[in-house]
Structure formats: structure tokens, C-alpha cells
C-alpha positions, 0 to 999 in steps of 0.5 A: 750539693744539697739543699741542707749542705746550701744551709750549712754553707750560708749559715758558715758564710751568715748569708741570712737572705740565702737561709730566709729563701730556704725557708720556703722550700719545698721540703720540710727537713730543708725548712727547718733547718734553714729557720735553725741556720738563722738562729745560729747566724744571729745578728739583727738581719737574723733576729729580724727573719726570724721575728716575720717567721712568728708570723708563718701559717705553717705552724711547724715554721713558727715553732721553729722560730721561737726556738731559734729565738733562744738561741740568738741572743737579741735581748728584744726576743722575750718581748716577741715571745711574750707577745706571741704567747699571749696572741696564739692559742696554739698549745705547741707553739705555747710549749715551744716559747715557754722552753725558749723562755726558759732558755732565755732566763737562764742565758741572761744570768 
């Protein structure tokens, strides 16, 4: 089995413990998709991985938790958004949490 098929079978079985190991792997296709898996998975355990990710050095992590962001439907993530818009100068990571805020606008109509 494959680390991405690992993904896809901890997201299928919400094992968010299993998806934030992940994403500390040594490839970078296996790291995103793990920070996306917990997107999907949602929930507080997922929100709250996703949440210490804002944190990672690794700016590619971080962008793929503000995406994720968006898509957990936790009504806290435009608080963290915000915040992390007005503490990192980063203009990726500015791009990345305007689309997920966007997102956020529209879902919450």
C-alpha cells in the first residue's frame, strides 16, 4: 500500500492522529495531501491539527492548511484566518487565506 493510499484510508476511517503523522513525511505529494485529508475529516481533532499546521516553517504546509481551512466548516476558522493574515507577510500565504476566505463568505450564506 502507498503512503497516498494510507491517506485515503485514514481520511475514509477519520483517523486524524494517522493523517497529522503523515504529514510529516518525507514526500512533499504525501504531505499535502495528508494536511487536505484533514480537511476533509473535519471535525474539532481535524480543525485543531489543522489549526497547529498554521504554525509549520514549511510554507507549502501552511498553505495547505488555510485551504484545508475552508473546507472544514468550523465556524472558529475566519478568526484563524484573519489572525494569520494580519501576523504573516507572506504574499502566498495572503493569497491562499483571501480564497479561503472567500470560500468561507460564501458557505456561510
Amino acid at each position: 500500500m502507498s503512503k497516498l493510499d494510507k491517506v485515503q484510508k485514514a481520511v475514509h476511517k477519520g483517523k486524524v492522529h494517522e493523517l497529522v503523522k503523515l504529514t510529516q513525511d518525507k514526500e512533499e505529494e504525501v504531505r499535502m495531501a495528508a494536511v487536505s485529508g484533514l480537511g476533509e475529516v473535519g471535525g474539532d481533532d481535524g480543525f485543531n491539527a489543522l489549526i497547529a499546521l498554521l504554525e509549520s516553517e514549511d510554507e507549502e504546509i501552511k498553505i495547505a492548511a488555510v485551504k484545508a481551512l475552508a473546507i472544514v466548516n468550523n465556524d472558529h476558522a475566519e478568526t484563524h484566518l484573519r489572525y494569520l493574515m494580519e501576523h504573516d507577510s507572506n504574499p502566498k500565504i495572503q493569497e491562499a487565506i483571501r480564497e479561503s476566505l472567500s470560500i468561507l463568505s460564501k458557505s456561510s450564506h
